[in-house]
C-alpha positions, -999 to +999 in steps of 0.1 A: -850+237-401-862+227-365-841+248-348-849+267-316-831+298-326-845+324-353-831+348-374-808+354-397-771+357-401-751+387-415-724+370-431-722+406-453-710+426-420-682+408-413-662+418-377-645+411-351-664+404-322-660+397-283-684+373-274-675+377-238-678+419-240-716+409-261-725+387-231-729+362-259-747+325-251-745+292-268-781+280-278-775+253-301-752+246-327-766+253-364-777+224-389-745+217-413-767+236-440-772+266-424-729+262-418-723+257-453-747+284-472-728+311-448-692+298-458-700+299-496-712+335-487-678+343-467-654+327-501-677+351-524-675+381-502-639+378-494-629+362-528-616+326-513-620+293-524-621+271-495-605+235-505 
């Protein structure tokens, strides 16, 4: 998708998270795509319908 990160994202092992306590740094901001494939995975998981 031309991005520079790589990987993949665990949208099944949902969590809180501290981003500050992970050390956590902004690298880019994913393609709208990549955005909307995880949100349709989050309303499946957690039975929502986003409207």
């Amino acid at each position: 998708m031309g991005l520079e990160t790589q990987g993949v994202v665990l949208v099944n092992d949902i969590r809180s998270l501290d981003p500050i306590a992970r050390r956590a740094v902004y690298i880019e901001k994913a393609d709208a795509v990549v955005i909307d494939e995880c949100l349709a995975k989050l309303e499946a998981i957690l039975g929502y319908e986003a409207k």
